[in-house]
N, C-alpha and C positions, 0 to 999 in steps of 0.2 A: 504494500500500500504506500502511494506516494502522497507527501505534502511538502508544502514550501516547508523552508526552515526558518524559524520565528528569531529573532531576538533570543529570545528564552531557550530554544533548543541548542541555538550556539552557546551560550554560556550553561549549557550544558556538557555540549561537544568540549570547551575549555576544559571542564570542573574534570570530566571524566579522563582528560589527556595527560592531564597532570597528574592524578590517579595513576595512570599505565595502565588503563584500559584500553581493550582490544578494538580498532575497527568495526568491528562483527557484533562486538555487546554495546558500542554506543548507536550502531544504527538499530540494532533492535530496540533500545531504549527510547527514542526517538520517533520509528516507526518508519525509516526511512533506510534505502538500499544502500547497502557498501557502497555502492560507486559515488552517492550522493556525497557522503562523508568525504571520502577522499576530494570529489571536484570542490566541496567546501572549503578543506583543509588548505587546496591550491590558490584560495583569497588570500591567501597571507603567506604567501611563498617567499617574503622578504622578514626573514625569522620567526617565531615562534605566533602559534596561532592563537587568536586572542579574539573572542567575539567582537569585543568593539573595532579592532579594524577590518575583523569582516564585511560587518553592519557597515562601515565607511565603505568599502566599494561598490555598496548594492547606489550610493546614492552620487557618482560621480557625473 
């Protein structure tokens, strides 16, 4: 099942990164497919992933 990724799932995508949680249990957490996480992840390809500069490129 696919959904956008809120504000709130990304700063959860963070919470659980830091953590060393696996790809696989935060898209299940979330409700959304591995590939999603990772195209997420590549928002912030200029070190470490951080919801708020996510959220910055959704609004360039």
């Amino acid at each position: 099942m696919f959904h956008y990724i809120s504000y709130e799932d990304r700063k959860i995508i963070e919470s659980m990164l830091k953590q060393g949680e696996s790809i696989a249990k935060i898209a299940e957490t979330i409700g959304n497919h591995r590939a999603s996480i990772y195209k997420e992840l590549k928002r912030c390809s200029k070190g470490h992933y951080t919801a708020e500069k996510a959220q910055k490129t959704l609004h360039r």
